[in-house]
C-alpha positions as CSV (number, residue, x, y, z in Angstrom):
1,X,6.7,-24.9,-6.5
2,X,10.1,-24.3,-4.5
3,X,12.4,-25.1,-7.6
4,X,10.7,-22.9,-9.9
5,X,11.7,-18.8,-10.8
6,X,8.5,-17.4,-11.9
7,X,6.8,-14.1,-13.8
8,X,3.2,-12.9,-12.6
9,X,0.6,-10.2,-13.1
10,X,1.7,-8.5,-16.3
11,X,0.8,-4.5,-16.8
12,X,1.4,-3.0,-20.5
13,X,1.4,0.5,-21.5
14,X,2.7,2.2,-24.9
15,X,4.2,5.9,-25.2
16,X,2.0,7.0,-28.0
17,X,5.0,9.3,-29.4
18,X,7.6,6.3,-30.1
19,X,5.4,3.4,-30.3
20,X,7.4,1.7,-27.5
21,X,5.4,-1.1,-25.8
22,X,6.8,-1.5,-22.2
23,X,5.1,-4.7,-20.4
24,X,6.1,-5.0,-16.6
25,X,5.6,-8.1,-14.5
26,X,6.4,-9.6,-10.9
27,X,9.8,-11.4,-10.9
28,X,10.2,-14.2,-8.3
29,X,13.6,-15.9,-7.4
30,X,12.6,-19.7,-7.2
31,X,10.3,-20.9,-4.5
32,X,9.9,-17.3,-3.8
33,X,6.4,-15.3,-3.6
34,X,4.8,-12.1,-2.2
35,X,4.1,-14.0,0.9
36,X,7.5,-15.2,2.1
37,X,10.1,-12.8,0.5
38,X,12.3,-11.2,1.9
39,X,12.3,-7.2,3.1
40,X,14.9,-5.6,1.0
41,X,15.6,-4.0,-2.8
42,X,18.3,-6.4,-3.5
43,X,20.6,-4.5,-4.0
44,X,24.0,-3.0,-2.4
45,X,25.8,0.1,-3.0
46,X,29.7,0.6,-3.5
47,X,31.0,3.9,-4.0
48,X,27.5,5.7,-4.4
49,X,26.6,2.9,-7.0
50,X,23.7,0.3,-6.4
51,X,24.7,-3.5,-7.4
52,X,22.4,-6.6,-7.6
53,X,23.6,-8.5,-5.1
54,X,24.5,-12.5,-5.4
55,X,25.4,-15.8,-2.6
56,X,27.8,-18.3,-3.9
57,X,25.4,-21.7,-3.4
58,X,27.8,-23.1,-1.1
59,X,28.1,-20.4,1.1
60,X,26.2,-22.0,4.3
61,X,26.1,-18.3,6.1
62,X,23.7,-17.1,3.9
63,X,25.7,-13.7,2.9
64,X,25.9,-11.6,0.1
65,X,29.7,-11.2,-0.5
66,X,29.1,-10.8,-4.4
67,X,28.0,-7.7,-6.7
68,X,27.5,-7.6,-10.4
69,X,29.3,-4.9,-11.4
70,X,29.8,-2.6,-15.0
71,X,29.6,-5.1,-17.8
72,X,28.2,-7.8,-15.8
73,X,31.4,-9.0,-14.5
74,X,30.9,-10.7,-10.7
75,X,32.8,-8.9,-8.1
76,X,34.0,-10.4,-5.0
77,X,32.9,-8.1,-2.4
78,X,35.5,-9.2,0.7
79,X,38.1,-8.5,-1.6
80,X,36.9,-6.1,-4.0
81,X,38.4,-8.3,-7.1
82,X,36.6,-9.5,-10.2
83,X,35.8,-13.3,-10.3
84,X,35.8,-15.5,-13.4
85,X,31.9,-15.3,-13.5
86,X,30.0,-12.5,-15.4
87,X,26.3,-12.1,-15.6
88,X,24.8,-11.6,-19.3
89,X,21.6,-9.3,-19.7
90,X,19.2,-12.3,-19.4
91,X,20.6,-13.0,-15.5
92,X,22.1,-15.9,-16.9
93,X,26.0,-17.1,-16.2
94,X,29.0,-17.9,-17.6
95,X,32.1,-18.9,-16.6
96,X,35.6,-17.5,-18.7
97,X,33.2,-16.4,-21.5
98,X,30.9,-20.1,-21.4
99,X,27.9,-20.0,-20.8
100,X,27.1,-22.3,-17.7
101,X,23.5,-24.6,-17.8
102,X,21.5,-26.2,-15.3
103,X,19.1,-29.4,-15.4
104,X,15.7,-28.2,-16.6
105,X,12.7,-29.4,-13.6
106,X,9.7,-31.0,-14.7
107,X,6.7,-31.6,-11.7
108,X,4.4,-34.5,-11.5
109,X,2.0,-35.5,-8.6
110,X,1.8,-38.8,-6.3
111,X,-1.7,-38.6,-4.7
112,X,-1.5,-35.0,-3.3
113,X,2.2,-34.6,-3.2
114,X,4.1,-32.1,-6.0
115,X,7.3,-33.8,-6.7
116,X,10.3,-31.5,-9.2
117,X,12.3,-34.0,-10.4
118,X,15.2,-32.6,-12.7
119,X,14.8,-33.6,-16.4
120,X,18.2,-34.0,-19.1
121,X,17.3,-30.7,-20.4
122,X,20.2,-28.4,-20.4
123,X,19.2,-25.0,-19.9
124,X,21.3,-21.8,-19.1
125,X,21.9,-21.3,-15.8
126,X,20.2,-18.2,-14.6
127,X,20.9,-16.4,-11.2
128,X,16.7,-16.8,-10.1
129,X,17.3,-20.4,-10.4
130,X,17.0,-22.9,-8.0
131,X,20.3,-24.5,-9.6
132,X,22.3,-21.7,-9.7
133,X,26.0,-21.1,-8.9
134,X,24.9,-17.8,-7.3
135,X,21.7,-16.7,-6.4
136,X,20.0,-13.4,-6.3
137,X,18.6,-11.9,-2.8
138,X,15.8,-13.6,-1.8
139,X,13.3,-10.1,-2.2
140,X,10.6,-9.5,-5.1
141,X,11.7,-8.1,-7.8
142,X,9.6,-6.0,-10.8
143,X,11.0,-6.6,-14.1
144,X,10.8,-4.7,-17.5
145,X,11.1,-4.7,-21.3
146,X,9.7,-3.0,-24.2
147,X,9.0,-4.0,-27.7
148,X,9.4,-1.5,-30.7
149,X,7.7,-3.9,-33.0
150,X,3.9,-4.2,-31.4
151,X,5.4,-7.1,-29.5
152,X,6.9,-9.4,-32.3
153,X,10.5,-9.1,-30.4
154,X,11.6,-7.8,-26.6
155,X,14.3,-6.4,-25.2
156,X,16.3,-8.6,-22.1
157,X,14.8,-7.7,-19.0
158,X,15.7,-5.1,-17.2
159,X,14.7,-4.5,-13.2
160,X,13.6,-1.5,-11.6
161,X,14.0,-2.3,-7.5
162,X,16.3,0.0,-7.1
163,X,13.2,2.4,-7.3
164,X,12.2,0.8,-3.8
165,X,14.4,1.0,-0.3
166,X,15.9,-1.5,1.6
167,X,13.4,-1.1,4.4
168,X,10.8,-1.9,1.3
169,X,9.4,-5.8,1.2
170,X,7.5,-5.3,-2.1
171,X,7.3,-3.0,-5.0
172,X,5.1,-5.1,-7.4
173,X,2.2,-4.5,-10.1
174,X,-1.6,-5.8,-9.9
175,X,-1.8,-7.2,-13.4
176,X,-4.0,-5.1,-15.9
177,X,-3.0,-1.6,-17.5
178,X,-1.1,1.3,-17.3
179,X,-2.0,4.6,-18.8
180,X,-0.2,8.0,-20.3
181,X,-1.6,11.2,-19.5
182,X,-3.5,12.7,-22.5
183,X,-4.1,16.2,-21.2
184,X,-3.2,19.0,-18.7
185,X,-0.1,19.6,-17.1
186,X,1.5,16.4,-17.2
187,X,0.3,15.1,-21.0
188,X,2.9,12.4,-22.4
189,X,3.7,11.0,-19.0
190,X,3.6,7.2,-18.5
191,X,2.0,6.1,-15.3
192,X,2.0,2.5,-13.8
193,X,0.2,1.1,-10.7
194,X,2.1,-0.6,-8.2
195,X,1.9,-1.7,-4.7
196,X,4.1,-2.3,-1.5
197,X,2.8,-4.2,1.6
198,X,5.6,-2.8,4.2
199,X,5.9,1.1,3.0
200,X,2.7,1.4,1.2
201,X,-0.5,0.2,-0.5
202,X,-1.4,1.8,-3.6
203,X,1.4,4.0,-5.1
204,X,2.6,4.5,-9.0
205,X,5.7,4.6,-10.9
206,X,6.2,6.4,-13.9
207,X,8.0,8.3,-16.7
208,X,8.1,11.7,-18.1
209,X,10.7,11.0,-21.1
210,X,9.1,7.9,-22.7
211,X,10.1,5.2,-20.7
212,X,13.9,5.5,-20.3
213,X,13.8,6.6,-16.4
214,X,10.8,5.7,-13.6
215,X,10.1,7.3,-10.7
216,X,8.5,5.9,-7.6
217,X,5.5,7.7,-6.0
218,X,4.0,5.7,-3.2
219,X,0.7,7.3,-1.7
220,X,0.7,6.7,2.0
221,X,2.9,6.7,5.0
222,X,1.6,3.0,6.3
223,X,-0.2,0.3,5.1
224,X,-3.2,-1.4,5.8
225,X,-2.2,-5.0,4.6
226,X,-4.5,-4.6,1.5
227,X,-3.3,-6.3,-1.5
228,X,-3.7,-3.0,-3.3
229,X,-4.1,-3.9,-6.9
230,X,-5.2,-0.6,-9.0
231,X,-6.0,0.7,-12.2
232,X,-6.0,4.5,-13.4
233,X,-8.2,6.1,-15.7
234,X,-7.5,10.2,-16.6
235,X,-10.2,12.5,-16.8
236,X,-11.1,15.2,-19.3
237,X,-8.7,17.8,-17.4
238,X,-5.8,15.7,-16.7
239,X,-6.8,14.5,-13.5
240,X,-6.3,10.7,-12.1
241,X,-8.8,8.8,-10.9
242,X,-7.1,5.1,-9.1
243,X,-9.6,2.7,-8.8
244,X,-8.0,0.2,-5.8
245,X,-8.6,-3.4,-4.4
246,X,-9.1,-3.0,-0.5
247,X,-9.5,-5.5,2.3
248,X,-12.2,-3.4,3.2
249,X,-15.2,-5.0,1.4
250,X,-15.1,-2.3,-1.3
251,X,-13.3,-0.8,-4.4
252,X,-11.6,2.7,-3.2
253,X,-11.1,5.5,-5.1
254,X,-8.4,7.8,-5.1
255,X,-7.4,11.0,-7.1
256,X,-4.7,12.8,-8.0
257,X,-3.9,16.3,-10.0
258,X,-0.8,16.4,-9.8
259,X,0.1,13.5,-12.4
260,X,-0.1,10.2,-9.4
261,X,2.6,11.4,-7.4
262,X,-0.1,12.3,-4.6
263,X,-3.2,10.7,-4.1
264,X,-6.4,11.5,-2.0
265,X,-7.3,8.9,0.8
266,X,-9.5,6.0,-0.5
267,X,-13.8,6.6,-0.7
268,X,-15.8,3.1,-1.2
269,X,-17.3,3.0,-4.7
270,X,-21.1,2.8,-4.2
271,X,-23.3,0.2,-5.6
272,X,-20.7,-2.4,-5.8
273,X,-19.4,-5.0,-3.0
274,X,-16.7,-7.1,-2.7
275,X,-15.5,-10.2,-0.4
276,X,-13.3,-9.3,2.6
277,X,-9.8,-10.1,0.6
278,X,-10.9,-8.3,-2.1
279,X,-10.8,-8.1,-6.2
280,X,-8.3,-7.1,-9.0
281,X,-10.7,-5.3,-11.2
282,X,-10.4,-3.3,-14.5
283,X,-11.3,0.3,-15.6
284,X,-11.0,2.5,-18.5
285,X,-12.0,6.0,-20.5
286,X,-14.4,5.4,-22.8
287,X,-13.6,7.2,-26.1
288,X,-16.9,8.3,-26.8
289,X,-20.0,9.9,-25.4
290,X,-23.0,8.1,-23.2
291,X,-25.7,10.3,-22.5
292,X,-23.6,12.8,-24.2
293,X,-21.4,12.7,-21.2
294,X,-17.7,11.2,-21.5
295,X,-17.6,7.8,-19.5
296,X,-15.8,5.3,-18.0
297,X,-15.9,1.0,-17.8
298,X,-15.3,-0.7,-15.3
299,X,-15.4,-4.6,-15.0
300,X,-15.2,-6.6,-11.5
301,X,-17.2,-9.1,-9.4
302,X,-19.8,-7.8,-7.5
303,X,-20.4,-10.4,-4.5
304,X,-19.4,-10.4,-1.0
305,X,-19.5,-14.8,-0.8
306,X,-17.1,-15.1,-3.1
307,X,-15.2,-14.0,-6.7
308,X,-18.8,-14.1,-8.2
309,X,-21.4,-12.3,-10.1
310,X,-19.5,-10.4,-12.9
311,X,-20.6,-6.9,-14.2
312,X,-20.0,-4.5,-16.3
313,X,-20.5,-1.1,-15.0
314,X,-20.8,2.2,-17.4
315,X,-19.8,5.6,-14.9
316,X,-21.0,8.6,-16.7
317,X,-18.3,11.9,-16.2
318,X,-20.0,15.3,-14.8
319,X,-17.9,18.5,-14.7
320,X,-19.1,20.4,-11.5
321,X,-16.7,23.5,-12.8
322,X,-15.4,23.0,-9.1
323,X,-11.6,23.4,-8.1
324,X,-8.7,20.6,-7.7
325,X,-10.0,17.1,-6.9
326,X,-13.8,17.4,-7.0
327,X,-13.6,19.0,-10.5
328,X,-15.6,15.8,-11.2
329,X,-18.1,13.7,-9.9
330,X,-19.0,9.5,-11.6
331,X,-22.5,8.6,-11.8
332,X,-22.6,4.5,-12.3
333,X,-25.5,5.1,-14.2
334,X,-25.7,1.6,-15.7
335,X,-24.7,-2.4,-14.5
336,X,-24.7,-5.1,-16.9
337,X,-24.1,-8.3,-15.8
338,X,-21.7,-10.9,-17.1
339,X,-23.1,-14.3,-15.8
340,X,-24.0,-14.6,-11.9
341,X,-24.1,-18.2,-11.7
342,X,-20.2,-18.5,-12.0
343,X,-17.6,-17.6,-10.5
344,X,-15.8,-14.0,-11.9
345,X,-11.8,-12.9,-10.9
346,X,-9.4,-10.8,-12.6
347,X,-10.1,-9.5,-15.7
348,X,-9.0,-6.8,-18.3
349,X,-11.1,-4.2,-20.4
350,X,-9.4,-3.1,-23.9
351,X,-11.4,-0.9,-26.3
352,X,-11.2,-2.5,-29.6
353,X,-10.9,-0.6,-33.0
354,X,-14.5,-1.1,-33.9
355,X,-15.6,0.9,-30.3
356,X,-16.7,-2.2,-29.0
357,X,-15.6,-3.1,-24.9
358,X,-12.8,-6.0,-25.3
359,X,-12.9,-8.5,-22.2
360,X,-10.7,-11.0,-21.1
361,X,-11.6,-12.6,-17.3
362,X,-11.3,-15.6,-15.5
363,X,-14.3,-17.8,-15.5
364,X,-13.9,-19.2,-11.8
365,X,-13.3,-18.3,-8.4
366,X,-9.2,-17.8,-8.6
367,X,-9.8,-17.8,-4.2
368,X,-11.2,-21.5,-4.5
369,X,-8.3,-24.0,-4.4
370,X,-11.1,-26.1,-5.8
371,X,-11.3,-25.0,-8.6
372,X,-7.8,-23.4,-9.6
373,X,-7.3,-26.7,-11.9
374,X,-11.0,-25.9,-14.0
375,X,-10.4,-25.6,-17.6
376,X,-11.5,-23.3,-20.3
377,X,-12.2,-20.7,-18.0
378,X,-10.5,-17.9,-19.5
379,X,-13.0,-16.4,-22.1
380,X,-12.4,-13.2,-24.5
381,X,-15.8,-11.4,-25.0
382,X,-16.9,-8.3,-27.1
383,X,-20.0,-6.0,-26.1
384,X,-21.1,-2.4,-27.9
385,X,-21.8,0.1,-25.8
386,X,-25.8,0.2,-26.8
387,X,-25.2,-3.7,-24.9
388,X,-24.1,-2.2,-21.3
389,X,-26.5,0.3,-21.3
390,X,-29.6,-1.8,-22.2
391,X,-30.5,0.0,-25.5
């Protein structure tokens, strides 16, 4: 949809210590998407400082001559003077201290056409929008904001690509969970996977003071292509274990001991398959025993035809007493299988308060353009543990 700013795959983690709720997300200028945006954090930097940098609509040479600057007041770059526009801290603009609004779009279809047709709805004019008096860089951006209330009310938005370089096309999240470290060295930090397609697959950001700075840490030097889509789970020492989409027919895994700032290369995850673009898929540390051995979930399709055949799988924990990244080894002892007649995409494991497995998928293949319009395909199911291991 070319007129439309949008939000996509949502990660949530919570600092144990304050409560804090952070929820991050991919945020898209309008008719802008991982595929076609633009190489770039932007940003600009004046005096040492990093700005978000804007185009006035009109301007038919497609530059950046304006910066938001302290206060949200819009600076005119060529001349280094303040204009009459600020920016509030929901991107949204106003002109002399009024606020400024758009036409609100609404999208119908004639036969296999999408029309946007603008609506009388006022709504504020917001610098993503397709309307807008000035318009962010064309890039991908990853937004932020916390809740102090178990999400009842959020803070405005704040975004965090200044993290990323200017040489960077994407820093953005696989949607799922984040985790903070229990154990070890690093116990209390936050941790968040992300993923770039120009400087890096799978990398992490993340926070040693509770949330109020991040810190980038991407894990390789080049990049395959893979839409790397991870999730983390910590084991009994401290140490990471990434679980990662590939475009290699498999789940990798990578570890880390030093808190996910490096990572190991990727090893396939036996006894499962994927199709050649590959799976989001969830994982996490089980709270309790299996076999008297600590454990982890994870949940992801297990075809190679298509996002299909959903399981369940139960990876039981051994300590070899060895040194630094093989100080553990995963037995996936046990499969349980959702449904293999349909299809099974992206999905999300929560441990509930009762011990049971929480799980929330998509009940199609999300790769079928046929069937992205199917209905009552996202299901929430429970299972106890005695379930996924066949007791």
């Amino acid at each position: 949809i070319q007129g439309s700013a949008s939000f996509i795959d949502p990660v949530m983690v919570q600092d144990a210590e304050s409560g804090r709720l952070y929820l991050f997300a991919d945020v898209m200028p309008a008719g802008i998407g991982s595929s076609n945006a633009s190489v770039g954090n932007g940003y600009k930097t004046i005096d040492g400082q990093q700005y978000l940098k804007l185009r006035w609509h009109e301007d038919g040479s497609n530059t950046y001559n304006y910066s938001v600057r302290e206060n949200g007041v819009i600076y005119n770059d060529t001349t280094n003077q303040p204009t009459e526009y600020t920016m509030n801290a929901d991107f949204e603009l106003l002109k002399n201290g009024t606020p400024l609004t758009v036409k609100q779009y609404s999208v119908s279809f004639s036969g296999n056409r999408l029309l946007e047709t603008a609506t009388d709805v006022d709504v504020a004019m917001n610098v993503f929008y397709k309307d807008s008096y000035f318009k962010v860089f064309p890039a991908a951006y990853l937004g932020m904001t916390y809740s102090d209330d178990e999400g009842v009310t959020w803070s405005s938005m704040q975004l965090l690509n200044t993290l990323k370089s200017n040489s960077e096309k994407l820093l953005i999240t696989g949607p799922g969970a984040g985790i903070q470290i229990q154990n070890g060295t690093y116990a209390g930090r936050l941790v968040v996977p992300v993923y770039s397609v120009t400087l890096a697959g799978f990398g992490v950001i993340y926070s040693d003071d509770g949330g109020d700075t991040w810190n980038y840490a991407a894990a390789d030097a080049s990049s395959t292509g893979a839409t790397a889509e991870a999730q983390i789970v910590e084991m009994p020492n401290g140490m990471l274990i990434a679980y990662v989409r590939t475009s290699s027919g498999y789940i990798a895994e990578r570890r880390s001991v030093d808190g996910g700032v490096t990572w190991t290369a990727g090893t396939p995850v036996s006894g499962v398959s994927t199709t050649s673009y590959g799976t989001q898929m969830s994982v996490l540390r089980y709270s309790g025993l299996v076999d008297g051995k600590p454990a982890i979930i994870m949940s992801t399709p297990n075809s190679t035809s298509g996002r299909n055949t959903g399981v369940l799988r139960v990876g039981l924990i051994t300590d070899t007493g060895a040194e630094g990244v093989n100080r553990y080894t995963i037995d996936w002892a046990y499969t349980y299988t959702i449904d293999g007649s349909v299809g099974y995409s992206y999905s999300c494991l929560a441990e509930l308060p009762d011990g049971k497995i929480g799980l929330l998928y998509e009940k199609y293949d999300s790769w079928s353009r046929g069937q992205l319009h199917m209905k009552n395909v996202l299901p929430f199911e429970a299972y106890t543990i005695s379930q996924l291991v066949g007791e």
